[in-house]
Every structure is written in structure tokens, then in C-alpha cells.
N, C-alpha and C positions, 0 to 999 in steps of 0.2 A: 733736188733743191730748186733748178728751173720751176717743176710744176708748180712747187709749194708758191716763190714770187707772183709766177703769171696766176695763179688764185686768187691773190689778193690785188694785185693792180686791176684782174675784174671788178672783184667787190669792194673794192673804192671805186672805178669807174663808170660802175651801176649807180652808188650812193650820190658822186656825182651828178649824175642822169636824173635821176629822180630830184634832187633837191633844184637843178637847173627846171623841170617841167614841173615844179610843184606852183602850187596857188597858196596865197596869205592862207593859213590855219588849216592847211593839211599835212599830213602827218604821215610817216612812214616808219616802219621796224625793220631794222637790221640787226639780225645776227651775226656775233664778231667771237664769240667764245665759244666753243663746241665742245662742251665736255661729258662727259659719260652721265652722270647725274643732272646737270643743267643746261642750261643755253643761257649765255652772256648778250642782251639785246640791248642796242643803242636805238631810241628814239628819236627819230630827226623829225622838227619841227619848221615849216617856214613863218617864222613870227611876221615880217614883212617883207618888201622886196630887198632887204639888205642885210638881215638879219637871222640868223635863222638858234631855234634853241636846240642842245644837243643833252638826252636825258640818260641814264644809265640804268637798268634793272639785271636782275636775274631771275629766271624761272625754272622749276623742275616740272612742270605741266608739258614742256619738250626736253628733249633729250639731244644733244649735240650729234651722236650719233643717227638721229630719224631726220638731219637734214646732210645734205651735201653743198658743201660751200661754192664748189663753182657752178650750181645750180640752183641754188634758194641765195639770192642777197639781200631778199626784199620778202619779209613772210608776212601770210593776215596774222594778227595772235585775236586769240576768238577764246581770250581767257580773261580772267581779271588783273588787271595791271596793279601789280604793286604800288606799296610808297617810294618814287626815287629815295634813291641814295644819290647820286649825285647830278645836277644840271651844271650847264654851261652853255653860256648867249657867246655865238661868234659873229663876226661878219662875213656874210654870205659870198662875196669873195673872195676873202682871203681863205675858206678851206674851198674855194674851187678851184681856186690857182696852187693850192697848195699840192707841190708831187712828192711820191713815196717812192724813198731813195731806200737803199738797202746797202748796207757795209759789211765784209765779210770783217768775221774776229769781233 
């Protein structure tokens, strides 16, 4: 269960990284669902310097299994992006400050 935690406090700590060194209207893919048929990818957007928009899709064009999470946080997709299903405008603070706590039970 260790490993599993220290996986993900990477890849929020990478998502951080990149949304901290990103510039206005660049864009990054992150995969967060790894499953046998698809990959669950969040789109992170830096709208401006305070803002950033968070998109959601799914693809079967990868396979959760053809990546390894504590080594892909950050993938190219060199596919066609679907239509979101869902966005979300945050401020760009509050998810850098934000820490991921875990509770047993």
C-alpha cells in the first residue's frame, strides 16, 4: 500500500510541476485511470497566470496497461481528442497548495 501512496503523491507532484512551469495556453495530458481497455486523461490547461482549466476525457487509442504510472505522469496524445465530458476552471493556487491526504477505512 506504501508503493501505491508514494505513486500518486509523484503524479500529483509532477501535475504540480508542470502547471507551476507552464506559460498562458499551454497544455498538458495526464493520465489518472489506467484500465485494461482505456486510459482516463485529465487535461490541464494554464488559462492565465491564476487560473488554470481542468478537462476530462477517455480514450481506448491507449491502454492503461501500455503505460506505468510512476513513469508516464505527463504523456504526448498524438490522437484525436474527443468531445469533453466534463471541464472545470480552478484557481491556480488553490490546486497547488492543495495536499493529498489519504485515510485508512
Amino acid at each position: 500500500m506504501e508503493k501505491c501512496f508514494e505513486s500518486i503523491y509523484s503524479i500529483v507532484d509532477n501535475w504540480k510541476r508542470n502547471i507551476t512551469n507552464s506559460l498562458t495556453g499551454e497544455k498538458f495530458y495526464a493520465p489518472f485511470e489506467y484500465e485494461d481497455e482505456y486510459l482516463g486523461i485529465l487535461l490541464f490547461e494554464l488559462i492565465d497566470d491564476s487560473q488554470i482549466k481542468i478537462s476530462f476525457f477517455y480514450t481506448n487509442e491507449l491502454s492503461g496497461y501500455s503505460i506505468l504510472p510512476s513513469k508516464s505522469s505527463i504523456i504526448d496524445v498524438l490522437f484525436e481528442i474527443p468531445a469533453f465530458e466534463l471541464k472545470v476552471i480552478v484557481q491556480k493556487n488553490d490546486f497547488l497548495n492543495t495536499e493529498v491526504i489519504f485515510q485508512n477505512g
